[in-house]
TITORNU-515441 format. One record per residue: x, y, z of N, C-alpha, C in turn; residue number from 1; residue in three letters. Coordinates in steps of 0.05 Angstrom, whole numbers, plus 5000, padded with zeros to 4 digits. Each point is the difference from the previous one (the first is absolute). Layout:
<pazas>
   n_xx   n_yy   n_zz   ca_xx   ca_yy   ca_zz   c_xx   c_yy   c_zz   num   residuo
      X      Y      Z       X       Y       Z      X      Y      Z   NUM       ALA
...
</pazas>
This chain:
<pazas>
   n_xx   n_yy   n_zz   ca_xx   ca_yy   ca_zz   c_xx   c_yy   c_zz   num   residuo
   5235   9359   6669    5025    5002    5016   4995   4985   5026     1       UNK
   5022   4980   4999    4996    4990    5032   5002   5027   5021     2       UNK
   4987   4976   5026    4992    5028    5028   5035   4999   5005     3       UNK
   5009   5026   5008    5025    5001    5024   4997   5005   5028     4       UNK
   5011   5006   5014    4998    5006    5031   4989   5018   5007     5       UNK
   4999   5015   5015    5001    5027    5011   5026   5015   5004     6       UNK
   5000   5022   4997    5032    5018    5013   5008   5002   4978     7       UNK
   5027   5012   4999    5014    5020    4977   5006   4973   4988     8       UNK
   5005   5008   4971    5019    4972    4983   5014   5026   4986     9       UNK
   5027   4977   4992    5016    5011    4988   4995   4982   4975    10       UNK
   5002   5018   4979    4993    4992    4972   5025   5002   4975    11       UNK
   5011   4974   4997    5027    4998    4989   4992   5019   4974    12       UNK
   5011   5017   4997    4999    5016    4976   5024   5006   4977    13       UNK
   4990   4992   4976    5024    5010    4984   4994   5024   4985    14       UNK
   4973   5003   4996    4984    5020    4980   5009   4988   4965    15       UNK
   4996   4972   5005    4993    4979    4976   4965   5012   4998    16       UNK
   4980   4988   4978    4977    4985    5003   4998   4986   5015    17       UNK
   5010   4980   5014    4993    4986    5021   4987   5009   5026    18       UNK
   5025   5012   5005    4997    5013    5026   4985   5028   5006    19       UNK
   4987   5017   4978    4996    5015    4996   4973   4998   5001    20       UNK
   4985   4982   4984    4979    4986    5001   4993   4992   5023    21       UNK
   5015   4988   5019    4986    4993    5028   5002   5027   5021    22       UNK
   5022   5014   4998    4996    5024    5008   4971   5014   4996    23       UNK
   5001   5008   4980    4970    5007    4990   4971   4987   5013    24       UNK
   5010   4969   4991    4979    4982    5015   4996   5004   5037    25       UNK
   5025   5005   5010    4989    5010    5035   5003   5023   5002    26       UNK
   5004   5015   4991    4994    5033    5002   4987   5002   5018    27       UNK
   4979   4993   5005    4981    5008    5037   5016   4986   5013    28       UNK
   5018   4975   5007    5019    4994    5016   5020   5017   5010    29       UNK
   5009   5020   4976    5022    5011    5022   5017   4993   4990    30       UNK
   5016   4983   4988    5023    4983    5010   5021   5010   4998    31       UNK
   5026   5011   5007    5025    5006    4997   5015   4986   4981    32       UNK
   5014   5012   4969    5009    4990    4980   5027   4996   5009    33       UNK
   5014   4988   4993    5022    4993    5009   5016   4990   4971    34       UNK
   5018   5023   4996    5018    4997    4974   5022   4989   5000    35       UNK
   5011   4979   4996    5030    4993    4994   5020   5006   4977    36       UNK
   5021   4998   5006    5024    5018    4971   5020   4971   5009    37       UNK
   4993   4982   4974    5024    4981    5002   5020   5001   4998    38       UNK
   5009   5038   4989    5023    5002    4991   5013   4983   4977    39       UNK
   4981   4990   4977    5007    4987    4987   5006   5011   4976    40       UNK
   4984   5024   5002    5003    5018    4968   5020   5017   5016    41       UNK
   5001   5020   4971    5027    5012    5000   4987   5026   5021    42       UNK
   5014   5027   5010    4985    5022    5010   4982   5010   4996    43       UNK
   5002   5012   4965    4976    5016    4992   4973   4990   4995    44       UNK
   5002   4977   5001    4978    4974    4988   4985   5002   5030    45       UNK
   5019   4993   5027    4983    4996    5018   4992   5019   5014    46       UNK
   5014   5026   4998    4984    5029    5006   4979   5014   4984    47       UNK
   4990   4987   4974    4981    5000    4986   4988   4977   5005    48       UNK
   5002   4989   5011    4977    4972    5006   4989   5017   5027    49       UNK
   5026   5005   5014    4979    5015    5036   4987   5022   5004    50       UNK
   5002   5015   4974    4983    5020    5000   4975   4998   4980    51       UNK
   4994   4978   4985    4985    4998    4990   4974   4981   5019    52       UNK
   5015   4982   5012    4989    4987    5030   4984   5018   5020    53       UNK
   5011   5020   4998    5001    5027    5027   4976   5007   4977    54       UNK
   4994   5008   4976    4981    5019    4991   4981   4980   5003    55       UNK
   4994   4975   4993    4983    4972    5009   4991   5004   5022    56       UNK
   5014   4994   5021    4990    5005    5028   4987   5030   5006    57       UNK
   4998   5016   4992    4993    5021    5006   4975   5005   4984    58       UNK
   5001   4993   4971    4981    4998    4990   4971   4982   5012    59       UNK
   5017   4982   5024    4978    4973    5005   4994   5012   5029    60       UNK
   5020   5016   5009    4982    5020    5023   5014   4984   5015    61       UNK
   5029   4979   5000    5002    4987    5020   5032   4996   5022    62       UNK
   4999   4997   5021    5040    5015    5004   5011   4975   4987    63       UNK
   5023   5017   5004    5023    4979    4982   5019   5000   5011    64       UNK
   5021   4971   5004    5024    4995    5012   5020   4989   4981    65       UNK
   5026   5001   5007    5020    5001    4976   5017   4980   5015    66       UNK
   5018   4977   4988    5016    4991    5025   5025   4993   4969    67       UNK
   5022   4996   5010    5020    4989    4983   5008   4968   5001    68       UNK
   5004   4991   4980    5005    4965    5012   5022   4987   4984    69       UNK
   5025   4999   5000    5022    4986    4988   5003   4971   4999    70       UNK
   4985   4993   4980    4999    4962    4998   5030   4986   5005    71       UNK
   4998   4980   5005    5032    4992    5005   5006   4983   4968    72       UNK
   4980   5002   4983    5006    4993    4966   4988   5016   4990    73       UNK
   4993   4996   4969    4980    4999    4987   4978   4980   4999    74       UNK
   4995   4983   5010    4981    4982    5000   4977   5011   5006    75       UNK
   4988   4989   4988    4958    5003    5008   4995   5001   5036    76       UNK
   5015   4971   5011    5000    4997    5019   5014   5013   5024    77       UNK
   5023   5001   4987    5010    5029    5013   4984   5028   5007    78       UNK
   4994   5012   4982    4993    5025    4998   4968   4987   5020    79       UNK
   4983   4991   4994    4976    4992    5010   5006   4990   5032    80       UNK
   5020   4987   5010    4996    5005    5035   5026   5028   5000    81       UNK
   5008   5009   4991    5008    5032    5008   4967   5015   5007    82       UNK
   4997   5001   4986    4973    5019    4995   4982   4982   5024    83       UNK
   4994   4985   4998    4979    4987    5027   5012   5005   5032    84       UNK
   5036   4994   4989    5009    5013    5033   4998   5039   5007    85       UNK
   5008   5013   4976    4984    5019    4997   4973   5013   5020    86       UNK
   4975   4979   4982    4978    5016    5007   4992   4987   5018    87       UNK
   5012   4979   5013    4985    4986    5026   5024   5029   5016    88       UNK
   5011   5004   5002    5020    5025    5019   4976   5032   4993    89       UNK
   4990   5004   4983    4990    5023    5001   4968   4988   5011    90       UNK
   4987   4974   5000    4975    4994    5003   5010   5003   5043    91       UNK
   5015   4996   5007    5006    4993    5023   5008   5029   5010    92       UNK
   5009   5019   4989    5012    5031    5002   4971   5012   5002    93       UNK
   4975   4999   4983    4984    5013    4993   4971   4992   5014    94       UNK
   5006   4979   5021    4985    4979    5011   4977   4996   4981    95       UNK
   5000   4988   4972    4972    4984    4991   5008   4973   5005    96       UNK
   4962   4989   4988    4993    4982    5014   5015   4977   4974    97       UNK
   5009   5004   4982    5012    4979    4986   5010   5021   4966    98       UNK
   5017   4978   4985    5010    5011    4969   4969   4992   4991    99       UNK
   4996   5016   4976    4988    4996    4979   5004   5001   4972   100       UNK
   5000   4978   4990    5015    4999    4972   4973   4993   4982   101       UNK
   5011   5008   4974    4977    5000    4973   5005   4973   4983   102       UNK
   5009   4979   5019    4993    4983    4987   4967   4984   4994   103       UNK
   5005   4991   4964    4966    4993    4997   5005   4974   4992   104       UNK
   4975   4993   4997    4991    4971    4989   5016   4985   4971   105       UNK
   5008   5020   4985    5020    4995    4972   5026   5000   5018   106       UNK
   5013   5011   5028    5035    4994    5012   4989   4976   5009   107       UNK
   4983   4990   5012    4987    4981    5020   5015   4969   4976   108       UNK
   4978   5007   4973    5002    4973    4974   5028   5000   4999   109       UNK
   5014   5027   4992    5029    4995    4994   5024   4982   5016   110       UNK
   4993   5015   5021    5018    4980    5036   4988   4974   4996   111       UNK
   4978   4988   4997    4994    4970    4998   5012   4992   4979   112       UNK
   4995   5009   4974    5019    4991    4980   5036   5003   5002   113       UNK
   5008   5023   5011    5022    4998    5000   5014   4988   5021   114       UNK
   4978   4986   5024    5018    4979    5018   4990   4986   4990   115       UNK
   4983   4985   4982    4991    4965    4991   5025   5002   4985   116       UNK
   5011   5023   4972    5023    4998    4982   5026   4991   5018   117       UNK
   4998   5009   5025    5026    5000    5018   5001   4966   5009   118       UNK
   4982   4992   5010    4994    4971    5005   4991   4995   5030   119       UNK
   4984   5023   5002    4994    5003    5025   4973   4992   5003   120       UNK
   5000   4985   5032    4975    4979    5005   4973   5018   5009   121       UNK
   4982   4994   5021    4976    5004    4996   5002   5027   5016   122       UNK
   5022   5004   5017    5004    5024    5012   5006   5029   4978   123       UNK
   5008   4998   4983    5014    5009    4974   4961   5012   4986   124       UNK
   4971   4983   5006    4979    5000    4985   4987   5022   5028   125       UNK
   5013   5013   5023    4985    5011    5018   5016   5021   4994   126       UNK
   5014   5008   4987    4998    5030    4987   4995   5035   5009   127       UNK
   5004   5010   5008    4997    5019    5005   4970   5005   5018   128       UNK
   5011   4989   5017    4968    5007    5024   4995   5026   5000   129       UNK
   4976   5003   5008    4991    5028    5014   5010   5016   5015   130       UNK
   5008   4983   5027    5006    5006    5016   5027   4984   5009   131       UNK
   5022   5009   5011    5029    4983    5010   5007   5029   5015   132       UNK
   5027   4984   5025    5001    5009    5018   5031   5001   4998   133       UNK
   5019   5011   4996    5033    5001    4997   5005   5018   5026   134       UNK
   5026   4988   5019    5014    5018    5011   4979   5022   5027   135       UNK
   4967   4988   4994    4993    5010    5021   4983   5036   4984   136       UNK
   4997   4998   4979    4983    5011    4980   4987   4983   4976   137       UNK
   4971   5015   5005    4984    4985    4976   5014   5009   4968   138       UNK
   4982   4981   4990    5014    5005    4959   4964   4994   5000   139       UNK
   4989   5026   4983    4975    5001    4998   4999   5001   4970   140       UNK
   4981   4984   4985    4997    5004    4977   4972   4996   4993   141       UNK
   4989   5021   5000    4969    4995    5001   4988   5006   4966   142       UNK
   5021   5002   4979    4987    5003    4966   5003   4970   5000   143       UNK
   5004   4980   5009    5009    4973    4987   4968   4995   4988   144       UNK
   4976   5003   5002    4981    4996    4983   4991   5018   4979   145       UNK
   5025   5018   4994    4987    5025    4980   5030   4984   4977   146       UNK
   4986   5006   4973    5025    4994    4972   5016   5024   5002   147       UNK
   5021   5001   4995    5022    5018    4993   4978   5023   4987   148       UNK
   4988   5001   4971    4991    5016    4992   4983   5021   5012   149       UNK
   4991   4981   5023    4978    5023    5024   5013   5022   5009   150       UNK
   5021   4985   5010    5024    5027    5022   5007   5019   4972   151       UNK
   5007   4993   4987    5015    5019    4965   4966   5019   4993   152       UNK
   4981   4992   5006    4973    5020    4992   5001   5013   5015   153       UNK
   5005   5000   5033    4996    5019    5020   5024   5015   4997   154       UNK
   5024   4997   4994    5021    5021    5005   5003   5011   4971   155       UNK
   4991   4987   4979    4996    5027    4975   5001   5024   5005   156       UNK
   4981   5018   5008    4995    5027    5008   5016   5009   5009   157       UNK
   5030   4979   5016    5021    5022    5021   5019   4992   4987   158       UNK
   5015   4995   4968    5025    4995    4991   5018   4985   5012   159       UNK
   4992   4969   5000    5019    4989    5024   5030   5002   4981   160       UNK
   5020   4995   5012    5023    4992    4996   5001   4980   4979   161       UNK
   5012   4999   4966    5002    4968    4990   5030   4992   5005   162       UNK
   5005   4973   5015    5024    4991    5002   5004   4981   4971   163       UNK
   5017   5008   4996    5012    4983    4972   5005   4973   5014   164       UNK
   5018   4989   5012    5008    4985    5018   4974   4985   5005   165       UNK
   4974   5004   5009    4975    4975    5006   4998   4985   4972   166       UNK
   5001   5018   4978    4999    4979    4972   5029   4983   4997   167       UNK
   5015   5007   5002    5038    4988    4997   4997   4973   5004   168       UNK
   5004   4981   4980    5006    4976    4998   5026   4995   5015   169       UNK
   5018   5017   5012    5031    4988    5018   4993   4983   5012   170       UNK
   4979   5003   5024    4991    4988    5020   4981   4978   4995   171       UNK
   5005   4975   5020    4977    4980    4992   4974   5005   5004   172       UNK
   4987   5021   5009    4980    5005    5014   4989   5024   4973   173       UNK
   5015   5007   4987    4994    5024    4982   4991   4978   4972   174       UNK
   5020   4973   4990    4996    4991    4986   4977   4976   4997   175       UNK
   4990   4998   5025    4969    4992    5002   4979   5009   5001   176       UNK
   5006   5028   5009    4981    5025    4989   4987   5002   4973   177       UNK
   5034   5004   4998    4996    5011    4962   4987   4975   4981   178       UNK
   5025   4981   5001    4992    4979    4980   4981   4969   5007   179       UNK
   5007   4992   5029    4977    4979    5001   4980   5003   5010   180       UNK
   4989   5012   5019    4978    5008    5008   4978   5005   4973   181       UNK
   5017   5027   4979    4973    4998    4979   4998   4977   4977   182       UNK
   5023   4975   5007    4993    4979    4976   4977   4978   5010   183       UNK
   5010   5010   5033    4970    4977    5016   4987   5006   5000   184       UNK
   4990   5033   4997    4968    5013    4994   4987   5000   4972   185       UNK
   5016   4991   4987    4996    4993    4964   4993   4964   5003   186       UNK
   5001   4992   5012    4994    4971    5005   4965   4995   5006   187       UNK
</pazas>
């Protein structure tokens, strides 16, 4: 795991494997989980997602924050700076020292592939840094040298959340997951 700062982080949490896994992974950090409700599912779906989140965090011994975020679409992109304006407002409420997200080395390959597919130049191959600075809060991502599979071994034991939706071919980002990514690992 890359080093982070010192001081509180707030740790983007869905109670996926992802995030669950790095949870787990700073557990002596501390870090404050920080849950978002895109309001994208229907009621009962997302009051069974926040209490299953809530038994996660408690299970991981760690507090938990809840915030609401109404995308102005459905888009990927949409919903993803809702949620960053979101948790930079609770990282700034809760004074830590930056977000922490569970992105790894397999989101890292995918973002290079999916801006080279886009036609994007050499800026498009710098990809998800470690470290970036938005709005006057850090974006900490300190799994970028661990595989997806690492974070999914550590949060086994605490029942993360499965989102149907990370496998979903809708999205361009779901259908590079699913289908090209494993025809270029068969290569």
């Amino acid at each position: 795991m890359l080093p982070l700062p010192a001081g509180r982080l707030l740790l983007a949490f869905s109670g996926g494997p992802d995030s669950v896994g790095l949870a787990a992974g700073l557990r002596d950090r501390e870090p404050l989980l920080a849950y978002v409700d895109h309001r994208l599912r229907g009621r009962r779906a997302a009051r069974d997602e926040r209490l299953r989140v809530r038994r996660i965090a408690d299970r991981l011994g760690l507090g938990l924050v809840r915030t609401r975020v109404s995308p102005r679409s459905g888009s990927e992109a949409a919903a993803r700076s809702a949620r960053y304006g979101a948790l930079e407002a609770l990282a700034r409420k809760h004074g830590c020292a930056g977000i922490v997200t569970a992105h790894t080395a397999d989101d890292r390959a995918e973002t290079v592939l999916y801006n080279l597919l886009r036609g994007s130049g050499l800026r498009g191959l710098a990809a998800l840094r470690p470290r970036t600075v938005v709005r006057g809060v850090a974006r900490l991502r300190p799994a970028l040298d661990e595989r997806r599979a690492d974070l999914h071994a550590r949060a086994a034991p605490f029942e993360p959340v499965r989102d149907r939706s990370n496998r979903s071919t809708a999205f361009a980002r779901g259908r590079l997951r699913e289908l090209r990514l494993p025809a270029l690992q068969r290569l």
